[in-house]
FILUM-76636 format. One line per 2 residues: number of its first residue (from 1); their letters; for each residue x, y, z of N, C-alpha, C. Coordinates in steps of 0.001 Angstrom, whole numbers. Each point is the difference from the previous one (the first is absolute). Layout:
% residues N
NUM = a = X,Y,Z,X,Y,Z,X,Y,Z | ... $
This chain:
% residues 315
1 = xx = 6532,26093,-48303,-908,-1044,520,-1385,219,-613 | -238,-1077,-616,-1719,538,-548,-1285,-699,1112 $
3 = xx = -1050,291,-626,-1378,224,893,158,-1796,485 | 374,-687,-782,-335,-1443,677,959,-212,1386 $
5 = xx = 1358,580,39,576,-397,606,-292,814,1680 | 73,1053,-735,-605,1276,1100,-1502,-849,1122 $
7 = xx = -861,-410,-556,-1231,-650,544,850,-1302,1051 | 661,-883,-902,415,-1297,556,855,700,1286 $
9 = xx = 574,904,-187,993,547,1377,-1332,572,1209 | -947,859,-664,-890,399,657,-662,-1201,1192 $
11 = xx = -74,-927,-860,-880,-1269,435,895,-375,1240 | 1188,-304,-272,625,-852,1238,707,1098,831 $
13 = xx = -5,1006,124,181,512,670,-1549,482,1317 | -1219,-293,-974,-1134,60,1182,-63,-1300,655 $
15 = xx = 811,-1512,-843,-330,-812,1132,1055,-319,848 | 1143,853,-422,1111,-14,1339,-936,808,1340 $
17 = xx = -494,1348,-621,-895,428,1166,-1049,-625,899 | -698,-569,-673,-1355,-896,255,481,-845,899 $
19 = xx = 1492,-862,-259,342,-1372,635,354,747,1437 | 540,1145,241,611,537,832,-1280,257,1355 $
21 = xx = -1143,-74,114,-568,207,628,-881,-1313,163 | 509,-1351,-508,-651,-945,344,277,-720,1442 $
23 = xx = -882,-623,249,325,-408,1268,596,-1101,318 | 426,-294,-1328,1015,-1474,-235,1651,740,564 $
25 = xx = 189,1121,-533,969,622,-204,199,865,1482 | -857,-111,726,-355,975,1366,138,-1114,1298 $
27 = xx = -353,-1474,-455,851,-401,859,1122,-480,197 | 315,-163,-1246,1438,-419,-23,807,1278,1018 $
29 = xx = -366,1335,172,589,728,381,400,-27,1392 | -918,-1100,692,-503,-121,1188,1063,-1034,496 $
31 = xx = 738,697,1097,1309,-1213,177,-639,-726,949 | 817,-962,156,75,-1467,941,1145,-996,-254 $
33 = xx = 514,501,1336,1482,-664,440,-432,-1507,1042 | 845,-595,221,582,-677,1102,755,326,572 $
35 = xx = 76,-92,1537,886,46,655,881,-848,493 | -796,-1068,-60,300,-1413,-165,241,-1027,-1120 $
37 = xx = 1180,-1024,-446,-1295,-798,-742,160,-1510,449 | -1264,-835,-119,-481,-966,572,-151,-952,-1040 $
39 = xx = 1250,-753,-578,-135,-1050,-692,-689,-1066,273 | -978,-193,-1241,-560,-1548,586,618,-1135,-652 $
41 = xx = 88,-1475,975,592,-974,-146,-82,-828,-1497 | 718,-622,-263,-577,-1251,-1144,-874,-542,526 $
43 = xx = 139,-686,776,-952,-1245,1004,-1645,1178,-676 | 13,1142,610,-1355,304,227,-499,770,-1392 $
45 = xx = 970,-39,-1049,-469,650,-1284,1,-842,-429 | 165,-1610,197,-403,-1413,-793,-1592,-266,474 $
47 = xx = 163,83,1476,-1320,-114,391,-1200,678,-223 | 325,1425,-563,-786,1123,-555,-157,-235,-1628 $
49 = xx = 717,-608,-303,-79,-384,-1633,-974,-1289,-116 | 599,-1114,820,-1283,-1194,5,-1247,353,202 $
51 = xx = -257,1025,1002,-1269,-152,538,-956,912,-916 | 1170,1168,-1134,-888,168,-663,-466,-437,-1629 $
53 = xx = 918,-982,-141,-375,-691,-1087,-1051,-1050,454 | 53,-491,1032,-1627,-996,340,-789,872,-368 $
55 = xx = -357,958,827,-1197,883,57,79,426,-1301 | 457,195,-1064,-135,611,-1615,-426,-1713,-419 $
57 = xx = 153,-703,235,-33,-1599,-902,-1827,-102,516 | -296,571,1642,-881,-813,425,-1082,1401,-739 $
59 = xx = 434,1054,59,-1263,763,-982,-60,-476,-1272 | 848,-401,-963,48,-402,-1007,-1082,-1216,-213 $
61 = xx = -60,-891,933,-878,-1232,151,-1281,646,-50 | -265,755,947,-1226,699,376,-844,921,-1021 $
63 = xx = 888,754,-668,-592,484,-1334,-402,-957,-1138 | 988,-1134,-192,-307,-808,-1143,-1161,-708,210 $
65 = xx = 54,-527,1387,-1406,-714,582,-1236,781,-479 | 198,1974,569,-1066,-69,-76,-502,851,-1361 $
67 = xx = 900,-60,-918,-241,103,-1572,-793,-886,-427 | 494,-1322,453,-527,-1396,-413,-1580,-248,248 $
69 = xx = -381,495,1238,-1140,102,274,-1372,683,-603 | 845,1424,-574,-1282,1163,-876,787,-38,-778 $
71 = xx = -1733,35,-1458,638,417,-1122,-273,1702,386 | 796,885,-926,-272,1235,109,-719,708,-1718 $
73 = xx = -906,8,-31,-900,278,-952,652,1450,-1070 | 186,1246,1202,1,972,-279,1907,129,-33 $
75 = xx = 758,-1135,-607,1247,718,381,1206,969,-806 | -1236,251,-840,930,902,-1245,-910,1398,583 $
77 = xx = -575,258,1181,-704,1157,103,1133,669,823 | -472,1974,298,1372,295,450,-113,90,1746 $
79 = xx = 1715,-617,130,-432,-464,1509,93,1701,433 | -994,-141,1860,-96,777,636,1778,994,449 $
81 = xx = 400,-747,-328,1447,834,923,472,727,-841 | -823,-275,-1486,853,1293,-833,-646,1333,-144 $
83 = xx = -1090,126,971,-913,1375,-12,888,972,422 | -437,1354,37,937,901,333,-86,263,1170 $
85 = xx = -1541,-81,947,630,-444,1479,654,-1143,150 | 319,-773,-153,667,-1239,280,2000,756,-153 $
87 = xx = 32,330,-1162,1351,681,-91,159,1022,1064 | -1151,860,-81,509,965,1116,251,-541,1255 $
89 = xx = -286,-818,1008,-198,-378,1021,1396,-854,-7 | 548,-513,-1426,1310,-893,249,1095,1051,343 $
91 = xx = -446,1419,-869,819,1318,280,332,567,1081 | -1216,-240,327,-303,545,1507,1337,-907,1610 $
93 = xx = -387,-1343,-429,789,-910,605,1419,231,184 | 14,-224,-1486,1458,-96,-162,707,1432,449 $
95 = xx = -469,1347,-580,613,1605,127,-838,569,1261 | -1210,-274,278,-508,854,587,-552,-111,1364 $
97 = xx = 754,-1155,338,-1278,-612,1424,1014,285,1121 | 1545,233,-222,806,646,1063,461,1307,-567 $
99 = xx = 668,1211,961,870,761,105,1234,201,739 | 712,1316,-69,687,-212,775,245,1457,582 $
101 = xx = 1011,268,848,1,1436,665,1563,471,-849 | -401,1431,-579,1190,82,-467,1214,651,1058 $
103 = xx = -756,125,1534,1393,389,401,573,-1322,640 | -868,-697,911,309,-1346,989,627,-818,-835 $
105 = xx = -734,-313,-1465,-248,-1342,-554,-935,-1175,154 | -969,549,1788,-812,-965,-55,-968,-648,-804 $
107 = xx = -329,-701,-180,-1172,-1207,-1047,-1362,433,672 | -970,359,-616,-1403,30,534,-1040,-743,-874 $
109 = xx = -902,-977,434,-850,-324,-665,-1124,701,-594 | -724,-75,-1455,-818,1186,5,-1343,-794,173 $
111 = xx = -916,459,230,-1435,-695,-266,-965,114,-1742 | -259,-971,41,-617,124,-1444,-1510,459,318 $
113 = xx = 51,884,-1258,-1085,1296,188,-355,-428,-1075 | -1714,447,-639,-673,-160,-1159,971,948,-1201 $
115 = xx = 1137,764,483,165,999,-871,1681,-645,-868 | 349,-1657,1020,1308,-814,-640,127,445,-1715 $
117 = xx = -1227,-93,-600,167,304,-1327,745,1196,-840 | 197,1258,1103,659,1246,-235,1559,-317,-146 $
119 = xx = 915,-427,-803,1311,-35,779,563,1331,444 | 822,-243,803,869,537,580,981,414,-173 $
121 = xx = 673,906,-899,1653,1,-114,739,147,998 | -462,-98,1026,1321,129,1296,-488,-857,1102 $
123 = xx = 786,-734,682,-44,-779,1036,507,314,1689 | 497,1715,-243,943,132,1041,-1446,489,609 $
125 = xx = 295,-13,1417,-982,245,1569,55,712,363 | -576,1160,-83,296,1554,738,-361,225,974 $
127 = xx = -1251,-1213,385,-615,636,1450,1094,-1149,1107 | 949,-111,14,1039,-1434,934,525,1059,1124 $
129 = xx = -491,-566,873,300,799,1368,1478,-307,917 | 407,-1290,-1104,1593,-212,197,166,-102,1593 $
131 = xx = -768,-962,345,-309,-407,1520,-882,872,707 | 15,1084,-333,-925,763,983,771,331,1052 $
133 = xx = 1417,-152,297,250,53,1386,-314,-805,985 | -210,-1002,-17,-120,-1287,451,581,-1272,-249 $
135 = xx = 118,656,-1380,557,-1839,-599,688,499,-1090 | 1350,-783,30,1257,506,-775,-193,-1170,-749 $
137 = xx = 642,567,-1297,77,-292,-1240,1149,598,-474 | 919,-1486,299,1628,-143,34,308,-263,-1643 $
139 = xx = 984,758,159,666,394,-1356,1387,-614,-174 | 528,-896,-660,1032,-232,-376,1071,1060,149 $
141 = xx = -5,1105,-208,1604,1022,223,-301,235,1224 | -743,37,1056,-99,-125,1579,870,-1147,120 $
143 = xx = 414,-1115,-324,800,-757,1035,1201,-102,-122 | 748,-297,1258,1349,477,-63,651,-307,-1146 $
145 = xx = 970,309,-545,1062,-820,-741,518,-1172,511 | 330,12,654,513,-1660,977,-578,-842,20 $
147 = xx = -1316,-319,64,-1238,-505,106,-217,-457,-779 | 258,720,-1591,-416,-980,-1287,497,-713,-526 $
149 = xx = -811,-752,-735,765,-1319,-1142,571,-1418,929 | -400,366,1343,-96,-1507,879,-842,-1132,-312 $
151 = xx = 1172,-1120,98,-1094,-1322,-371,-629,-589,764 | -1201,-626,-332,-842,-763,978,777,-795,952 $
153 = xx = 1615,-362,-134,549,-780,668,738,1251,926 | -31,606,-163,602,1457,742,-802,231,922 $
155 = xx = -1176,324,-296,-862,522,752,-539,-1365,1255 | 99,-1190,-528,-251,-1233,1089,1214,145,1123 $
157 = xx = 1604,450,-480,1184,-193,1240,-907,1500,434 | -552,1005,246,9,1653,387,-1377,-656,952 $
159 = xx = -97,-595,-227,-1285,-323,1323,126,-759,513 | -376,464,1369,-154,-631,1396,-982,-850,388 $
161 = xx = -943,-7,-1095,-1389,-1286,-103,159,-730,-1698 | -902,-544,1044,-154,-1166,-1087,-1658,-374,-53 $
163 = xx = -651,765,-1679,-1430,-28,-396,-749,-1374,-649 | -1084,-506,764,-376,-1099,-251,-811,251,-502 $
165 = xx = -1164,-3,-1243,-988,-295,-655,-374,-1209,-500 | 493,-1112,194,-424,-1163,-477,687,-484,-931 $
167 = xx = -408,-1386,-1242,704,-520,-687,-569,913,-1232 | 645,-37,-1027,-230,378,-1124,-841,-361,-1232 $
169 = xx = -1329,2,-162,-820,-274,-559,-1467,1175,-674 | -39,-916,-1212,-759,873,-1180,-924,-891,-629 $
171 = xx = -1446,770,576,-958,-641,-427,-703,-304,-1327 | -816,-638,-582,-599,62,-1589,240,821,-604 $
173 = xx = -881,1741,394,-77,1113,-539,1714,549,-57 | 1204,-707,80,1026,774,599,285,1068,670 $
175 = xx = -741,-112,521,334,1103,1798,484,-471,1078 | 409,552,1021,1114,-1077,682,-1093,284,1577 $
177 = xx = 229,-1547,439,-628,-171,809,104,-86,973 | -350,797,1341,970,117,1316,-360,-1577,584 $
179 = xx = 1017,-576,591,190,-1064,608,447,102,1171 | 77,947,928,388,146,1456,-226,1437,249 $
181 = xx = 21,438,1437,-131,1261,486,1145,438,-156 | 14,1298,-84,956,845,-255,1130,458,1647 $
183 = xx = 1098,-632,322,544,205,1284,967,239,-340 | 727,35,1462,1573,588,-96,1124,-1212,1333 $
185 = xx = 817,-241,-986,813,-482,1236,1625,663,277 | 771,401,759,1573,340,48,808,-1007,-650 $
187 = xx = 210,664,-717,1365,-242,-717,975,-1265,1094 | 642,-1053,-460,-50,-1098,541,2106,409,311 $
189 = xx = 149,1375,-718,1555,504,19,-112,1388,13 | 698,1156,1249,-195,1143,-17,402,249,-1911 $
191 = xx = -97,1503,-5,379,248,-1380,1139,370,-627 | 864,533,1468,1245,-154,-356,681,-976,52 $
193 = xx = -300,-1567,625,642,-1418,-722,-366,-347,-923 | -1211,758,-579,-683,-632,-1408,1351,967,-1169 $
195 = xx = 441,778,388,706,1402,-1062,1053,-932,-454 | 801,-578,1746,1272,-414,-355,-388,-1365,-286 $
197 = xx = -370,-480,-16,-333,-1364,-642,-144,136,-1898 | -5,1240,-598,-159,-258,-1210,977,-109,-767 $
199 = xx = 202,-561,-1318,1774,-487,154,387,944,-1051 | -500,683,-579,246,1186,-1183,209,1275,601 $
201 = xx = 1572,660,35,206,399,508,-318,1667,-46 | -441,355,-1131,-755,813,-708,-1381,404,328 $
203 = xx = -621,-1048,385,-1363,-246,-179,-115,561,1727 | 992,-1094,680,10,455,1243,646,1390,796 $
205 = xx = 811,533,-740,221,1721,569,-1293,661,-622 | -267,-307,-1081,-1569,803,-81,-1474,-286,821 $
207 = xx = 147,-1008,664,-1228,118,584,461,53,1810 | 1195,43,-63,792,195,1193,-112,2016,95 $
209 = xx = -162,485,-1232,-380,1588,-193,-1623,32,634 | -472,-227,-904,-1247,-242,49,-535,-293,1194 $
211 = xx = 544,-1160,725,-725,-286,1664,771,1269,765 | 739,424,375,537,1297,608,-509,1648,-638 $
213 = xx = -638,-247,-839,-787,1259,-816,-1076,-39,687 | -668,-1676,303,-1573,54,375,-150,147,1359 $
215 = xx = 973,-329,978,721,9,1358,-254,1353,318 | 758,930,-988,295,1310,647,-1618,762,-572 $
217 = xx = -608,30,-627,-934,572,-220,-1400,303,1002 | 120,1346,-145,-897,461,1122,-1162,41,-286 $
219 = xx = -657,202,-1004,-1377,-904,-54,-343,-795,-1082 | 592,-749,342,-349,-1756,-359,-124,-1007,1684 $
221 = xx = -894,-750,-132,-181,-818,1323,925,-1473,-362 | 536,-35,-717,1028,-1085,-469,650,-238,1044 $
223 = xx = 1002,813,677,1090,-195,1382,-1052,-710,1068 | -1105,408,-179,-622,-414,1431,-284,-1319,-257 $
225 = xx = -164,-264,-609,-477,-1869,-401,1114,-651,-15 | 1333,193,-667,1169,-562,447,539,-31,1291 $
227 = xx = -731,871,825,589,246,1546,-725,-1142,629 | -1387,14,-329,-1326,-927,834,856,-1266,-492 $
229 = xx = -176,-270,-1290,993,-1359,-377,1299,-234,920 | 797,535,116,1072,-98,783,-306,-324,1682 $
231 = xx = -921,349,267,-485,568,1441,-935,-1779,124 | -230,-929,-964,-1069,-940,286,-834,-66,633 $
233 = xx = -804,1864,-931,-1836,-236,403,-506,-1009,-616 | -1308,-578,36,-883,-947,-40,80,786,-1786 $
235 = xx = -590,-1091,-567,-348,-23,-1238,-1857,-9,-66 | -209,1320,-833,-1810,760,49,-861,-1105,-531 $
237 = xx = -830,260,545,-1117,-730,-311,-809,789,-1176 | -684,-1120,-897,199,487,-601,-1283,1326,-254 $
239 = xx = -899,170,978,-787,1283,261,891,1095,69 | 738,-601,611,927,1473,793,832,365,-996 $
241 = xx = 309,-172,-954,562,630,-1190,-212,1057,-516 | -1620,604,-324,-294,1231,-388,-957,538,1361 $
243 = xx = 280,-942,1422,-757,1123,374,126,203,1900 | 1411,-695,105,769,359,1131,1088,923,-185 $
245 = xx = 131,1050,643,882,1645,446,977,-804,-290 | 867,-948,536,1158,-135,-216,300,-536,-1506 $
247 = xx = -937,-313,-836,780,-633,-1040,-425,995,-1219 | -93,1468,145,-645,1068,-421,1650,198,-1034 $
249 = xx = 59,309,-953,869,277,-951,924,-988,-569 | -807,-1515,371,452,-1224,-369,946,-245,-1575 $
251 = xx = -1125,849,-1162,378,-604,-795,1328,723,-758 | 608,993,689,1211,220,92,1171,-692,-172 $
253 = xx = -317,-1583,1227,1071,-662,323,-578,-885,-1216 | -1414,-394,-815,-387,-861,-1237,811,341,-1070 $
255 = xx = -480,1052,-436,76,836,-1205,948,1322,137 | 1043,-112,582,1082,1048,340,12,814,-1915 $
257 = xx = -24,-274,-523,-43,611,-1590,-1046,600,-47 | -1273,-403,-261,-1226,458,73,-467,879,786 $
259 = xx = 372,-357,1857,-282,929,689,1087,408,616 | 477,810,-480,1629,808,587,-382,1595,862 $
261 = xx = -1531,-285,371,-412,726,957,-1260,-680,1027 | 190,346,1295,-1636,-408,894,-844,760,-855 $
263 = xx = 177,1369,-368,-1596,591,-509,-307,-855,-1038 | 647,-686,-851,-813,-1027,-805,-341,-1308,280 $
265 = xx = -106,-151,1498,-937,-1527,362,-1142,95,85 | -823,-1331,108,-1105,480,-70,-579,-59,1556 $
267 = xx = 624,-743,674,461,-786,1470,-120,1603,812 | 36,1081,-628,550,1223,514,-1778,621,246 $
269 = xx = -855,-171,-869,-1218,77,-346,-945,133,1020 | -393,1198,1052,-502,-795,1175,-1636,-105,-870 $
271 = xx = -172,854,-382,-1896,245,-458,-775,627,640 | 272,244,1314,-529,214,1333,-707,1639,-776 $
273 = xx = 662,842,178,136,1633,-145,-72,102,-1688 | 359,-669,-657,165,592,-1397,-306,-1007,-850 $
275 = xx = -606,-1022,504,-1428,-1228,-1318,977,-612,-355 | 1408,-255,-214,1233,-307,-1003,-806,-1413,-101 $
277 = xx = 220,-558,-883,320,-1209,-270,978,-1130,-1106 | 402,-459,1099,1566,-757,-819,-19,-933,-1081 $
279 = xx = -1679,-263,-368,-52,-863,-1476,17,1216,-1149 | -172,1233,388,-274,1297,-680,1389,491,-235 $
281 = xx = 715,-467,946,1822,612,-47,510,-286,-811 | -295,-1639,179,987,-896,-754,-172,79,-1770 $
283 = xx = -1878,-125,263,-340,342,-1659,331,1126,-605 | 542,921,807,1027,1654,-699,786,-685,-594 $
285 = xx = 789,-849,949,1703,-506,-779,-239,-1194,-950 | -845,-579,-36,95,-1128,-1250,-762,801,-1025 $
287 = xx = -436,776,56,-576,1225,-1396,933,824,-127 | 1327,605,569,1142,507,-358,802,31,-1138 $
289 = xx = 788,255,-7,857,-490,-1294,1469,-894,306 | 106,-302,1489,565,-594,410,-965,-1647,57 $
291 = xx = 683,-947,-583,-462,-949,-685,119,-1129,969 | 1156,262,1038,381,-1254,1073,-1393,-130,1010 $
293 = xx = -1005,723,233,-847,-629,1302,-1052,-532,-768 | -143,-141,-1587,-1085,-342,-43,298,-1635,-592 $
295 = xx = 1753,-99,-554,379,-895,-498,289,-1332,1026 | 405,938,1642,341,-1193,934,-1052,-858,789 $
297 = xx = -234,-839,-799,-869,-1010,1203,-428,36,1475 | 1028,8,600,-198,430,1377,53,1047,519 $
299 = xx = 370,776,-646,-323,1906,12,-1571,-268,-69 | -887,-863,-991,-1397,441,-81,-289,-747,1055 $
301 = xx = 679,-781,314,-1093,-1192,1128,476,1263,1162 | 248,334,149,240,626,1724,-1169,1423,-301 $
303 = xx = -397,210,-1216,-844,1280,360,-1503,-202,84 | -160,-1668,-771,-1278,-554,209,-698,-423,1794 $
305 = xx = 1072,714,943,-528,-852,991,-680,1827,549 | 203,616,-548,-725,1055,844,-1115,-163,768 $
307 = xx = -564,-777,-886,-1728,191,1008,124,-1140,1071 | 1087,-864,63,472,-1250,1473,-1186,-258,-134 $
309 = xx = -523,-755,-999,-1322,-1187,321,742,-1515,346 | -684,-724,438,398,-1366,366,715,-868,-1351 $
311 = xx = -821,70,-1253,553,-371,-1310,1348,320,-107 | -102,1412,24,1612,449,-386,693,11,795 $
313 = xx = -173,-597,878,810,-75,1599,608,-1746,76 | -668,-479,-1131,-59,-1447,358,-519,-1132,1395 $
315 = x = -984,1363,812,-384,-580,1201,-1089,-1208,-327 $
């Protein structure tokens, strides 16, 4: 091998090293599962496609307009965004403005400091207190085997309520816009006529497992909400959701996948003795690496009501 070839091996072998400590390459390392998954409709990926080709047509108008308006004197000069703060700060954005915990997986936001310009070769979080003992930060190999790979239509026969948030709507900015208070009504069929009512016979010994798994489980509050259902208590108001004793490990009987324990409600939360707070809980698990509470709609609408103001109450 002579000196040219010797160098060229030298060379790529320092940027196999180099790449190895990038933080492109550091998060990929960083898993994130579903536990769920939550197909969205045609109907609403047509409606998500129209609404954003207006809004690209109606900036398009808006720039040409206001091209039309100034001449630009200076436009062969060099624009501002190609300075090297300008790059750093896109660096910063893009690699450097989150982390993560390398044992939890949680997501932390970082704050931008005069010093963004330094990069960073590593993104992992050393100081992540991984709840602190307060607030769990649920891990995908925590939930049962039984439990996973249920479909949104699975998980609707396994509950004993039925979650109202309103009609389905997405404003200009595409963000979705709450249109009703967040309540609860009983299930209009216990859950074992909902099992045998399903006509796949497959489908139905497995979630016929599944409801007798969640039945027998000693801490999960699941059995108790199928009992109250059976029993025709009153259907909660919708205050009393996160903050009447009896409906304390609720989202059990919601989110039987998600929460396949009471210690992970937030309903469980008193605050009283130990400050907890359940918008603080919930934001553990949608920064997780478990991808279902931050992906489900009404998983987020039920944690926005913590502070029970009249708005979010729909009073």
């Amino acid at each position: 091998m002579d000196s040219s070839d010797a160098e060229d091996a030298s060379s790529c072998a320092s940027d196999v090293d180099s790449s190895e400590d990038t933080p492109v390459n550091i998060w990929d390392a960083r898993p994130s599962v579903m536990v769920n998954q939550y197909p969205v409709s045609l109907c609403r990926e047509q409606e998500v496609r129209t609404s954003q080709d207006g809004r690209l047509a109606a900036f398009e108008r808006r720039r040409d307009d206001f091209l039309g308006q100034y001449e630009f004197s200076e436009i062969e000069a060099p624009s501002i965004v190609n300075t090297d703060e300008a790059r750093d700060l896109r660096w910063w954005c893009r690699e450097g403005s989150w982390s993560f915990c390398g044992k939890c997986g949680k997501l932390s936001a970082r704050k931008l400091l005069p010093s963004f310009a330094k990069k960073q070769a590593s993104v992992v979080d050393n100081s992540c207190k991984c709840g602190g003992g307060t607030y769990i930060v649920p891990q995908a190999e925590d939930v049962p085997l039984i439990l996973r790979n249920l479909s949104p239509q699975d998980i609707l026969v396994l509950r004993p309520l039925v979650v109202h948030c309103g009609d389905y709507k997405r404003v200009v900015h595409d963000y979705r816009q709450r249109t009703g208070p967040f309540r609860l009504s009983w299930s209009s069929m216990p859950v074992a006529d909902k099992i045998a009512a399903v006509g796949d016979a497959a489908r139905r010994f497995r979630l016929q497992t599944v409801f007798n798994f969640l039945m027998a489980k000693a801490d999960s509050a699941y059995a108790k909400f199928v009992r109250m259902q059976s029993r025709g208590v009153r259907e909660p108001f919708p205050h009393e959701v996160f903050t009447s004793p009896d409906y304390q490990g609720i989202e059990c009987a919601l989110w039987p996948t998600l929460y396949h324990t009471t210690a992970m409600c937030e309903t469980m939360l008193t605050g009283q003795t130990n400050r907890a707070s359940s918008k603080i809980s919930f934001m553990h698990k949608a920064l997780s690496p478990v991808l279902d509470y931050s992906l489900d709609s009404k998983c987020c609408s039920s944690s926005t009501i913590g502070g029970y103001s009249k708005q979010s109450l729909g009073l």
